[in-house]
N, C-alpha and C positions, 0 to 999 in steps of 0.2 A: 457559736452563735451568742454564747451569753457571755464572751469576751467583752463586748462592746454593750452603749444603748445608744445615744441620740448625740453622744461629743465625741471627740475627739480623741478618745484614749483607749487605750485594748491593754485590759488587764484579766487574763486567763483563770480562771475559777479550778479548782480544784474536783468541786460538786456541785453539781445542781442538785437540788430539792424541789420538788413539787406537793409539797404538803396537800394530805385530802380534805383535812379537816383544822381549825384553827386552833383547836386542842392541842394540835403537834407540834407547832410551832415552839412552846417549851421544851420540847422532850430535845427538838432537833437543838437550840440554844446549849441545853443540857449537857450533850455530844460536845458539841463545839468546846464548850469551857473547860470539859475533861481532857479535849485532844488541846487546847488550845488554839485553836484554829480560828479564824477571824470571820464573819457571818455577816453579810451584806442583803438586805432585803430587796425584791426587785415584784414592781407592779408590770406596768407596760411594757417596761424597758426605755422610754420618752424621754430619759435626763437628757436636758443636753450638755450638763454642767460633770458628768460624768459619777452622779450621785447611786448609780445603779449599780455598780460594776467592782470585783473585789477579791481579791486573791485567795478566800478559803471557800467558805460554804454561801452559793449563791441562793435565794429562797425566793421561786416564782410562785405567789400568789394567787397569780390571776386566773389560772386554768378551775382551781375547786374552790378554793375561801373567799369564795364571790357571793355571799347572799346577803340577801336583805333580810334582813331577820325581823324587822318591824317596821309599818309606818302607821303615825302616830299621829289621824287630820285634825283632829281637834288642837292640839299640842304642836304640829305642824314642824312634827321630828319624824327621825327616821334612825334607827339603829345596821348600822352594816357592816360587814368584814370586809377588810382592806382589801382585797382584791376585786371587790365589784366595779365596773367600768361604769362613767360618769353617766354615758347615754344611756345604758342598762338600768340603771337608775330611774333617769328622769322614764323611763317607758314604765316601768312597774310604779309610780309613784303618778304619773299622770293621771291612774283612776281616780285620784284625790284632788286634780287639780293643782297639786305640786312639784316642787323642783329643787334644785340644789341651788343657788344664787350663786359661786366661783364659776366660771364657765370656760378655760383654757382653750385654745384653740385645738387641743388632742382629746377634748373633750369624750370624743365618738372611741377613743382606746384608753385612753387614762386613767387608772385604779382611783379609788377614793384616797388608799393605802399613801398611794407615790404622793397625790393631793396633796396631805397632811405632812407627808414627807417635805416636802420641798415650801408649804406653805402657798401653794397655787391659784393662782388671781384669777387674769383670762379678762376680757373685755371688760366685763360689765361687772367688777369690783368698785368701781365710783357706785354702782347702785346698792351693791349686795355686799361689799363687803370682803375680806379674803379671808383664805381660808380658815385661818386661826378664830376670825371674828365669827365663824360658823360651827364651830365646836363645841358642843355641848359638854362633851365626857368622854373618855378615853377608857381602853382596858388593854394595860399594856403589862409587860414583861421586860426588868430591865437588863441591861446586861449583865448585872450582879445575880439575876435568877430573880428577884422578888415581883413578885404580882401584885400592882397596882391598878386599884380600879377609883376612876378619877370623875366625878361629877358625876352628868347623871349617865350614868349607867348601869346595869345591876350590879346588889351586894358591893356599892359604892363605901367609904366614910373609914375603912379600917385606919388603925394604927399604921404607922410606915418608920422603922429606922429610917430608910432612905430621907424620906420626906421629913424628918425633924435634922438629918444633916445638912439637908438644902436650905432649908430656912435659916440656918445658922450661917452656911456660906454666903446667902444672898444678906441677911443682916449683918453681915460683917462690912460691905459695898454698896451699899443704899446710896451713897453720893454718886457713884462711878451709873450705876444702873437708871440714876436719873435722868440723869445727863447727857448719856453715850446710847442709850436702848431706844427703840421707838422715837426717836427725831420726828419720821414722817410715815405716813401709809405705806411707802413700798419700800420701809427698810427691812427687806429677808437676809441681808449679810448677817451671820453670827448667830448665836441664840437670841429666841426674843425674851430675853428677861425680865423686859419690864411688867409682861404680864406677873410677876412674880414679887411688885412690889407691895407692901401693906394696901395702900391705897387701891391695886385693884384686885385686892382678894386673892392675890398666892392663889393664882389661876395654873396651876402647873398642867389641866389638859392644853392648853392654850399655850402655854409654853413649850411643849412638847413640837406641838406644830411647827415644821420648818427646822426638824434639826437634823433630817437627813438621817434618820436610821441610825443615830450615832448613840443614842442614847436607851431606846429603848425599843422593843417589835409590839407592832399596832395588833391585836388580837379583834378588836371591836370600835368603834366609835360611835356616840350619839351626835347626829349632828341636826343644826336646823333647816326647815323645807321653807321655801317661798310660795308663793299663789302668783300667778302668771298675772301679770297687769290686764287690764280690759283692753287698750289701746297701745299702740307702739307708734311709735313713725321717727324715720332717719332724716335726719337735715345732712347735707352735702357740700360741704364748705371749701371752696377755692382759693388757691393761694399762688401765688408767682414759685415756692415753692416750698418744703420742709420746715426749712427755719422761719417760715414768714407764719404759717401756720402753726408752728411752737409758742410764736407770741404771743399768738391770739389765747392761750388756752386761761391764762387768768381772769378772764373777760365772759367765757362762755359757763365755766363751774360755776359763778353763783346761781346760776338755772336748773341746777340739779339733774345733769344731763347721768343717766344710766351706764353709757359710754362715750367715750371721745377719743378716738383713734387715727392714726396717725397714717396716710399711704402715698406713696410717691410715683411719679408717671414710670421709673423705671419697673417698679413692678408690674403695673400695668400692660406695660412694653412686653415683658415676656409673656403673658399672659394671651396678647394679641397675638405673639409669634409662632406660640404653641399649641395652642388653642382655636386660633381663628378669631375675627375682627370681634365676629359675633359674640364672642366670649365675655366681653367687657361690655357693660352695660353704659350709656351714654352717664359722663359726665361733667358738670360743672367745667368753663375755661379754668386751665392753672397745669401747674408741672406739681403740685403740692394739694393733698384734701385732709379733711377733717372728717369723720365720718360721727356724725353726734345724734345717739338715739334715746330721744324723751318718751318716757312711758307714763299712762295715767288711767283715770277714771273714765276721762272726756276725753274726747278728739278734739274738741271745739279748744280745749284751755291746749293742750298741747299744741295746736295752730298756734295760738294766740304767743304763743311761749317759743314754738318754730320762729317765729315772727320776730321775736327779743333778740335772739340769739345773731339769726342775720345782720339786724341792725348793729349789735353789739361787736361782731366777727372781725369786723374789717378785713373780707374777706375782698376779691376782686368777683365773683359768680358764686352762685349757690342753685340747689335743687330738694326740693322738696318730695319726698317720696314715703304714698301710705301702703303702696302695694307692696305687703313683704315678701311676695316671691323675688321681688327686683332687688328689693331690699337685704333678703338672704343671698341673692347672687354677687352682691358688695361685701357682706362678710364673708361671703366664703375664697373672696382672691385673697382678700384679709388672712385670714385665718388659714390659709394656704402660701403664706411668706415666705417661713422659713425653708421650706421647697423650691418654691419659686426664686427663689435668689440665692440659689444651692451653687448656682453657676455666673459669675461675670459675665456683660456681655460681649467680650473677649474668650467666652468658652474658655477660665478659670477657673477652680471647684475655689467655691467659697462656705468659710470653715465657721465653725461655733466657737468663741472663744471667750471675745469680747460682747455675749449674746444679749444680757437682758439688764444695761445697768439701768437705775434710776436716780432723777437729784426732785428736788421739789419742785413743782411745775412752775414756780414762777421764773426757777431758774433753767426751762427748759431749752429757749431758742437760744440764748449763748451758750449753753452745752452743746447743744448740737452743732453750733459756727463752729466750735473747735475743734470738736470730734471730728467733723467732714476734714477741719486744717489739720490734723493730727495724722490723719488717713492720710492725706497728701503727700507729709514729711516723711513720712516712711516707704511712699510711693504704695498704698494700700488700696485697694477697692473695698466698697460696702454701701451696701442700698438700706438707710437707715429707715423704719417704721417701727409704730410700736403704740402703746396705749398713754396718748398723749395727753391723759387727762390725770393720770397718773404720774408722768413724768417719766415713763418706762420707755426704755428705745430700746428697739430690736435692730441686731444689726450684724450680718452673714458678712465675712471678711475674708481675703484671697490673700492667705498667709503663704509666701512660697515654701510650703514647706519642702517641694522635691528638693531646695536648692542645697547646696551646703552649707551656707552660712539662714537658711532658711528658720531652724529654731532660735538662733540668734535673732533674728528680727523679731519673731512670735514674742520673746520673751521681753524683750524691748520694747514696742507696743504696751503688751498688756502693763507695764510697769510705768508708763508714762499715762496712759489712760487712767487706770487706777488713780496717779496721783490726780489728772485731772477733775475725775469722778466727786471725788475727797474736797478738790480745794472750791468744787459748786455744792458742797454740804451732802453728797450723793451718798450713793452704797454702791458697791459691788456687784450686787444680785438685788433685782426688783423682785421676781418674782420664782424664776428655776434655783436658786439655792447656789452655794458654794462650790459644791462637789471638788474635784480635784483642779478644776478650771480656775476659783479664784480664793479658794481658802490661802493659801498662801500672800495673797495681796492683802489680807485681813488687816497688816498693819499700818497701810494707808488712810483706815480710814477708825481703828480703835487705837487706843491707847495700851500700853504695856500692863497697865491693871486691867482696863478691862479685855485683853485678853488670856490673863491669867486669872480671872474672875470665868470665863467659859472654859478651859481647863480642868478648876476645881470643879464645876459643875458635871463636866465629863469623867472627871473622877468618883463623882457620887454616885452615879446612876451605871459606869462601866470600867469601874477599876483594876479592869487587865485588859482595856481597849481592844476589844474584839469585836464591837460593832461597828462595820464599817470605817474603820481605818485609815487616817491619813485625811479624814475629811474635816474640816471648820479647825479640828484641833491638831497640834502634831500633823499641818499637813505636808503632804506628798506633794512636791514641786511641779508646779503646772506646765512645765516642759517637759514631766517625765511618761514613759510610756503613751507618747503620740504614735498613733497607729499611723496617720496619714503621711508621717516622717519615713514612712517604710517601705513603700507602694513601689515595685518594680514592672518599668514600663514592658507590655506583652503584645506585641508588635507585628510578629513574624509568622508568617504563614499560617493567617486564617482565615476563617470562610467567609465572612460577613467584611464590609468596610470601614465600621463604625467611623461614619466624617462626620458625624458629630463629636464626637470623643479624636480626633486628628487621628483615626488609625488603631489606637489603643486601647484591647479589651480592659485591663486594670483600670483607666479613666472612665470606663464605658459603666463597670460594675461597680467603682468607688461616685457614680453617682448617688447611690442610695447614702443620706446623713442617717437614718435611724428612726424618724417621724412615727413611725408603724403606721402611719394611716391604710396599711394593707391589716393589719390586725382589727379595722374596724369595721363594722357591717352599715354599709353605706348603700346598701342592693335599694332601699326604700325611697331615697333619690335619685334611682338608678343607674348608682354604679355598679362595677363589675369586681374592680378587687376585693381580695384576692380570693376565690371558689375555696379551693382547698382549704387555706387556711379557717374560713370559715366551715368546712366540714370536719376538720379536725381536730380544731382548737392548738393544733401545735406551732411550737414557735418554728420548728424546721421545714412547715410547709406555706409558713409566709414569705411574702417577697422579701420584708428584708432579712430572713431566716436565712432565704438561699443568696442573697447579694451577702451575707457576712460570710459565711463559707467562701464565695468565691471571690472575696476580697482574702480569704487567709491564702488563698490558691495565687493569687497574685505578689502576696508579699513573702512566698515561700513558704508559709507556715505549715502545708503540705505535705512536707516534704518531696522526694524522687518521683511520687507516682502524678502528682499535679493531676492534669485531668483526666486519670486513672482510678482517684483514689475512693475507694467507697463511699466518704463525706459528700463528695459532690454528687455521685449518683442518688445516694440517700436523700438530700433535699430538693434535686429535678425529678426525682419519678413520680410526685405527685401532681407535678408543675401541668397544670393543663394546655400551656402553649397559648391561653385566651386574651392575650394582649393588654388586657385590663389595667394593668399598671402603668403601662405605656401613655395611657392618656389620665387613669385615677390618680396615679402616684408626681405629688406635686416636683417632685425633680428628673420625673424622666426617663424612670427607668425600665425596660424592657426585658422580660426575662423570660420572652417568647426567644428572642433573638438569641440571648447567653443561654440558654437552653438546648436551643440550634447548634449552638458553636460548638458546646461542651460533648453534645452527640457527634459533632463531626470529629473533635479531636479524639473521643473516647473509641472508634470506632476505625478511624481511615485507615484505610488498607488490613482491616480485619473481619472474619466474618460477623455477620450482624445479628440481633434477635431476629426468627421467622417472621416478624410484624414487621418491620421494617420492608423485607420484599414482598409483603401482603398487600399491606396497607400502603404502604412509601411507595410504591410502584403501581398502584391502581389506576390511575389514569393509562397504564399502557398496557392493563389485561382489557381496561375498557375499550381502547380501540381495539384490540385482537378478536371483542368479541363482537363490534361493530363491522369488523371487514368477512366476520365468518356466522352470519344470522345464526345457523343451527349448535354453534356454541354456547350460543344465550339459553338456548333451553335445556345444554347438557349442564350448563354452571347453575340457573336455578334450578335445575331440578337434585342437582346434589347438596344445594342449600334447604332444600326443604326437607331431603331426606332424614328420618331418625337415627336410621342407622350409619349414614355416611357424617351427619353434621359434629359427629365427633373425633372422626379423621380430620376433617376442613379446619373441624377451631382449633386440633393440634398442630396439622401443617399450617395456619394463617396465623397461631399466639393470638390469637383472641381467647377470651373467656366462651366458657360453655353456653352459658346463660344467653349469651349474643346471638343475632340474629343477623349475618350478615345481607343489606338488602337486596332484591331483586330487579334485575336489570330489565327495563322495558321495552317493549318487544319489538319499538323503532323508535331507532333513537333521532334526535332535536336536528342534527345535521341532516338525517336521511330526508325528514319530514319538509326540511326548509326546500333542499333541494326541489324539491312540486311545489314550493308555495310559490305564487308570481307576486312580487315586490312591484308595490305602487310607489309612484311617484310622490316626491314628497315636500312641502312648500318651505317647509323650514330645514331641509336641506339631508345627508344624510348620516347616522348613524349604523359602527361597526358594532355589530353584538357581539362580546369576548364569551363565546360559548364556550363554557367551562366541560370540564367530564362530568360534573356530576349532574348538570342537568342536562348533559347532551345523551348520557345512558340513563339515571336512574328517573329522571323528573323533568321528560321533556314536556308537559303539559303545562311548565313554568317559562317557557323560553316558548311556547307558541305562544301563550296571553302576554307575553313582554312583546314579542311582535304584532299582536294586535291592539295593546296600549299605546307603542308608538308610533304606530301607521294612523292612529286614528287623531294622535298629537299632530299629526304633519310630516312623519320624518318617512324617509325610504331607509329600512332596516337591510344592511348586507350582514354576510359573516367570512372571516381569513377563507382562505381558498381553499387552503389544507386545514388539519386539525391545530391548535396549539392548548398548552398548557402552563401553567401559571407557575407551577413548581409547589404548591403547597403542602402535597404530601411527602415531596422528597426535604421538604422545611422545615416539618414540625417534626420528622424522624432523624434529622441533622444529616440528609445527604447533600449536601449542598454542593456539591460539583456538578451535583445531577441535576438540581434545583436550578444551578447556572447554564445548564447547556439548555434548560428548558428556558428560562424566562429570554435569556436572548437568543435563541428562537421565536417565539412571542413575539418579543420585541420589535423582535425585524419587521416581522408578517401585518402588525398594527401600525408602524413610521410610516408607510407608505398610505393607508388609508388617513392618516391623523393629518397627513402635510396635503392631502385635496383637502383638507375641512374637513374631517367628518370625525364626529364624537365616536368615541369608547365608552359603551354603558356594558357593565357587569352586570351578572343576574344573582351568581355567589359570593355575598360578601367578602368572605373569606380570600377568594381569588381576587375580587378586585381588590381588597386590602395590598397584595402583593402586588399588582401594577400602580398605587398609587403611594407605595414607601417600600415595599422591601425590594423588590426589583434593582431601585439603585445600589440597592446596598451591597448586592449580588455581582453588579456588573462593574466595569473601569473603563477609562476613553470614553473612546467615541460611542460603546454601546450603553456607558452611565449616561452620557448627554442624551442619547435615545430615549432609556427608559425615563429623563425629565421629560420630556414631548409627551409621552406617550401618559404620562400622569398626568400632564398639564390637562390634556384631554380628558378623563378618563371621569365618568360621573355614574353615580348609583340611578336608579328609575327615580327616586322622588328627585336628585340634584336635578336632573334632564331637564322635567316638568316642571321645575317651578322658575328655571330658567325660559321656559318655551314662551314668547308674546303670544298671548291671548286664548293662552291655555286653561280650560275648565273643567275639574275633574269632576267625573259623574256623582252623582245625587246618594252619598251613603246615610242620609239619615235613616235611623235604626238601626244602624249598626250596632252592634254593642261588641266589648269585648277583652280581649288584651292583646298586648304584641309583647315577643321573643324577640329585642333585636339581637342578631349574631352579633357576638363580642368584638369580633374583629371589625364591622360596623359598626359598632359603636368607640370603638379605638382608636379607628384611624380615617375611617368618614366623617363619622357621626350621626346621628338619629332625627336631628334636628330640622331635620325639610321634610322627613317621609312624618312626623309630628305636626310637624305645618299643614301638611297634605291633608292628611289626616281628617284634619280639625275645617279647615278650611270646607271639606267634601261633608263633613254632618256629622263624621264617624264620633261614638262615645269608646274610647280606644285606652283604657289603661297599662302602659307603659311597666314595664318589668325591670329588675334589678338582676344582678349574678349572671351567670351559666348556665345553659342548659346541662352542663356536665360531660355532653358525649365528647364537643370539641374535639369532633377529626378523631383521628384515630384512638384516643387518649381512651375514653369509654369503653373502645369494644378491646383495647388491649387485654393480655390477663393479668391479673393483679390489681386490675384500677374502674371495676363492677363496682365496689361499694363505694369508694369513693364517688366515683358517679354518678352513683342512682341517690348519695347523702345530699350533694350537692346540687342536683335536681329538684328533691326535696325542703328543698332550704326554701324557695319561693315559688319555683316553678310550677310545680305539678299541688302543691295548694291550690294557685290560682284559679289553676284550669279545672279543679274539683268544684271550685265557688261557679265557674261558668256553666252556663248552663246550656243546654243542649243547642242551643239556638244562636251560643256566642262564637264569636269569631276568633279563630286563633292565630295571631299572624306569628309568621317563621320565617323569612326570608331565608336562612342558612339550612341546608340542607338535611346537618347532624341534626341541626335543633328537632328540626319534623321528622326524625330517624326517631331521637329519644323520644318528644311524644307519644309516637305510634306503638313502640315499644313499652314505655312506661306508663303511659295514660290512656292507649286504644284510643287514641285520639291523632284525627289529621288535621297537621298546622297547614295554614294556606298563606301561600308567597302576598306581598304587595300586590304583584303583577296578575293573578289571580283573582284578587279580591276587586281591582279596579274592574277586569275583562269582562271581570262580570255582571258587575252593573252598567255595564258602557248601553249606549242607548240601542235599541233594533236596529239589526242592519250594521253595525258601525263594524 
């Protein structure tokens, strides 16, 4: 896992380190210099320049040496350890009113530590500055062992050999350092020396900043807080395309614009495709935007200033926007790029390499005419954006690396861009640093002094090169240890179809670039990624924890046992199956599905955990005990017994503590059978009556038939029973999962080709007729399950579709809603929120997990993790609600753990309308 971070390269660690305290960090350096062993610092893991990653002693930060040790409003500082995460920050720092002004697009995972490391901008550096220029004071340890503490920071000022040999080597180069350092704002290629000249104070914190761990380990840093503006608002600038709006950008900075960023219709594109229409917020005509956000005192002056800037833009459309919810939902496609254009859209993985250069902005739009022509002559793809106000391009490129002569092109590329970069006055690296990706091209764009002028400097401060190695100085060839060079295609006999990926799990799992946006807590927007990882804080039970494992599974690293080997069960047994990534994770990836797989492969044709025929088979005890009534009352009544319920949880692999539910006493099929179905104007609907509300919660599938009868529709259901396959899915039986859904399948084609809708009651199973299903099937029965999706809509999709539909009168409502993860992954929440809102309801909206997720909760071994991740947002909430608040659950687990963990009963959608429906309806 800690082979890898955000680029390209897979360099295997020796040791990880997780220091508890920052004290340690010396003692571990100590180790290192006696073994001689080389010591690599690592925050997020988020390089994409491969600045994380390192052949001895790995040291993860982030998990303990994460506090804020001070903030300081008057002074309007803040003291912290390198391992605190940026958003983590701005949350403990908002009591003040403040914040960190760099603001990188990983912001919500990104140490301070790696920050400083790499020198880290992020949008809105045109207002705040980057990160060097936010440095107060350092306390570092260099690699020679000496403890320096630099500015303000405590027991600042002592004597330093070190620091009286750097002054000497930097006074020996005062011409080379004038000259060659600091050209322009987003020079982060090389040391920044010039902080170090007479003139500005032999700032050596500041200098520090941006050298990639190479020099010294960050223990502490002072740095400065901003005070949030009063007023914000985004101007939205249209262009024919990229380079047209490149031009513009010398036109629009004398306005003193905070950000000005750079996005192209092809991002967009995938945003639409993956997301839905809905995802993308109307903008401006153009193939090309500007995204420019003035901040101030007044709204009035900032109109007035919005107003300059159009004139000035020569844009072709523009849009003016103060609502910043609209306005966050434009930086967050933004700030979701480098995911988003993870893939061509020829379904190419497109690689970090050439990621983040910069030249001066004046000379932006002809860097970019060429770059796009540079791309072309080597027959390249890349969807360039980036922070355009800075002169910084971002830009994801489809290196072939499977090919043979594949690293030959990589290297070729980078060395002709490079010189291009150079011959428009550019850098290297605007704002991710060197790392392994382009310290070697260093000589493109310095001179032969002053590259032996960063040298001697790395000799001062680590004269047995043991900090991070190979990086800025003496580097490691940027063709060397390409993990993506390595990737063997894995094809043959497996459960799932991956057609996104052409067939190929290793394409399928080498979607994940490294982002971590699964390491971030995003539950407060109401995302879902990753549960676990946020209960655990470990890197092996994040998404991309388990996508690195099973990218080493793919390119052999393994060995003989592949998906056998304890590594991989070790980072899927925490895996909840909750889809979350699927739709959180900006490239793609699903680790509900490669979870599946890895149960099916780890598993075929042997026997299995007792959970698996417990739980994985429960749709077929359910019907056994549907065709035999007085069964239901010998199965509950052994679940409630004390002395048998610890036979049941041994035979079932559940945990003791579980309560497995009780089957109700007529189930949803029996009850329909006597309902008499009316007639209906708008035509009819097939209800996909699941097992779990046809045994345990038919009182959800009566008020769904009386929500859509009263919509207009005549509600049928399949003849026979069918099943979705979910629990033969999430326990990786997937043969079995196949005979089920085309079954299904079948039983639904024939109702969908009269016209008639498929509404699901369980999200989770309708998730599986409206994407896993295909995935499952081939021929004629994959074109089926597309029919059968085409049709297939949640109760809010139904309704808001329905002419002249008006949902009953919920004001006073109050409350929150649980939406199932699998609804929210692969439906979406966003109609039954509509609904919601539209009816009166005051409906606060929930982030994460419930945690039980299907069988995962009541398994043994995965109680605490559960009830952690329950506790993460969940069961807070419902303590803040109050007796009289509404809890919505559509997903069945979800109101299992409720009742379980909160003595509290969550109530379906379906439910909650029925019951306001007017008398008589």
């Amino acid at each position: 896992m800690y082979s890898a971070d955000a680029s390209l390269y897979r360099v295997p660690p020796l040791v990880v380190v997780t220091p508890r305290e920052a004290g340690e960090l010396p003692v571990v350096l100590g180790v290192c210099r006696d073994a001689g062993v080389p010591l690599t610092m690592r925050g997020g893991g988020t390089s994409i320049a491969g600045n994380a990653v390192g052949p001895g002693v790995v040291v993860d930060v982030s998990r303990y040496v994460n506090r804020v040790l001070e903030v300081d409003p008057e002074a309007g500082t803040a003291l912290v350890e390198p391992g605190i995460v940026q958003a983590r920050l701005h949350q403990i720092a908002a009591a003040h009113g403040l914040r960190f002004g760099p603001d990188p697009s990983t912001r919500t995972r990104a140490t301070l530590g790696g920050m400083i490391g790499n020198n880290a901008c992020g949008s809105r550096a045109l207002g705040y500055g980057r990160t060097s220029d936010n440095v107060l004071g350092l306390d570092v340890v260099t690699g020679s062992g000496e403890r320096l503490r630099l500015g303000d920071v405590p027991d600042s000022g002592t004597e330093s050999a070190v620091l009286e040999r750097l002054r000497g080597v930097v006074g020996d180069h005062l011409a080379v350092v004038r000259t060659e350092f600091g050209r322009f704002g987003r020079q982060v290629s090389g040391y920044s020396l010039e902080h170090l000249l007479p003139e500005n104070g032999f700032d050596v914190a500041k200098a520090l900043v941006g050298s990639e761990g190479t020099l010294a380990l960050t223990l502490a840093a002072r740095i400065r807080m901003v005070r949030e503006p009063a007023c914000r608002l985004l101007v939205v600038l249209g262009y024919g395309s990229m380079a047209e709006a490149a031009d513009a950008v010398p036109a629009i900075l004398p306005y003193g614009p905070v950000a000005c960023e750079g996005l192209d219709s092809r991002i967009t594109g995938v945003v639409r495709e993956r997301r839905g229409a809905d995802a993308v917020p109307p903008l401006p005509r153009g193939s090309g935007w500007m995204l420019v956000e003035l901040a101030g005192a007044e709204i009035g002056a900032l109109r007035a200033t919005a107003g300059q800037v159009v004139k000035e833009s020569g844009c072709v459309d523009s849009m003016l926007v103060e609502d910043m919810a609209l306005g966050d939902a434009l930086w967050r496609i933004r700030e979701d790029g480098s995911g988003l254009v993870a893939r061509t859209p020829g379904g190419e993985q497109a690689h970090a390499g050439w990621e983040d250069s910069a030249v001066p902005p004046e000379r932006l739009g002809q860097y970019l005419r060429e770059l796009e022509a540079l791309l072309g002559e080597f027959g390249l793809f890349g969807v360039p954006y980036g922070h355009f106000g800075d002169g910084c391009i971002h830009v994801r490129i489809d290196f072939p690396l499977g090919r043979d002569d594949g690293v030959r092109v990589f290297r070729g590329f980078l060395t002709e861009a490079a010189t291009l970069a150079a011959r428009h006055g550019g850098t290297m690296s605007g704002e991710h640093g060197d790392g392994r990706a382009r310290s070697e091209l260093l000589p493109h764009m310095y001179s032969a002094e002053a590259l032996a002028l960063c040298s001697a400097v790395k000799d001062v401060f680590d004269p047995d090169d043991l900090l991070n190695p190979g990086v800025i100085v003496r580097p490691a060839p940027v063709d060397a240890e390409l993990r993506a060079a390595r990737v063997v295609p894995i094809r043959r006999e497996l459960g799932l179809s991956y057609r996104d990926d052409r067939g190929d799990f290793a394409r399928a799992v080498h979607r994940c670039t490294g982002v971590g946006k699964c390491r971030a807590d995003n539950t407060g927007a109401g995302g879902v990624m990753c549960p676990s990882y946020l209960a655990t804080r470990e890197e092996k039970d994040s998404t991309r924890g388990r996508a690195r494992v099973l990218q080493e599974l793919a390119t052999g690293d393994l060995g003989p046992v592949g998906w056998k080997s304890k590594a991989v069960h070790d980072v899927l047994d925490l895996c909840l199956s909750c889809k979350g990534c699927a739709s959180d994770c900006p490239t793609g990836i699903d680790m509900a599905s490669y979870k599946a797989e890895a149960l099916y492969q780890r598993y075929r044709r042997r026997v299995r955990p007792r959970s698996h025929y417990a739980l994985g088979w429960l749709p077929r005890w359910t019907r056994f005990a549907a065709k035999v009534p007085p069964a239901i009352r010998v199965m509950n009544a052994a679940m409630r017994s004390r002395a048998l319920k610890p036979l049941v949880a041994w035979g079932a692999g559940i945990d003791r503590r579980r309560t497995l539910p009780a089957f109700a006493p007529t189930t949803f099929r029996r009850w329909f059978a006597s309902h008499r179905s009316v007639e209906g104007r708008h035509g009819d609907v097939v209800l996909f009556v699941d097992s779990f509300t046809d045994a345990f919660s038919p009182k959800v599938g009566e008020a769904t038939v009386k929500v859509l009868e009263h919509a207009g529709y005549r509600v049928t259901v399949t003849e026979r029973p069918v099943c979705c396959g979910i629990t033969w899915i999430s326990t990786g039986q997937l043969d079995g999962a196949r005979a089920q859904v085309r079954r299904t399948v079948r039983a639904l084609l024939p109702h969908v080709r009269r016209g008639a809708t498929v509404v699901g009651m369980e999200p989770s199973c309708t998730g599986v007729l409206r994407s896993d299903a295909e995935e499952l099937l081939t021929g004629a029965d994959a074109d089926a399950a597309r029919e059968v999706a085409a049709a297939t809509r949640t109760l809010a999709e139904l309704l808001a579709e329905t002419p002249g539909w008006t949902p009953p009168d919920l004001s006073g409502v109050a409350g929150i809603a649980q939406p199932h993860c699998h609804h929210h992954a692969v439906m979406g929440w966003t109609k039954d929120a509509a609904l919601l809102k539209k009816a009166g309801a005051e409906v606060r909206r929930l982030g994460n997990c419930c945690g039980l997720a299907g069988n995962f909760g009541v398994e043994k071994g995965h109680h605490d993790v559960s009830v952690a991740v329950a506790e993460h947002q969940l069961l807070p909430a419902v303590r803040e609600t109050g007796a009289d608040g509404v809890v919505l659950a559509d997903g069945f687990s979800c109101r299992t753990q409720l009742r379980e963990l909160a003595s509290r009963d969550g109530e379906h959608l379906a439910e909650l309308l029925a019951r306001h429906l007017p008398d008589g309806a």
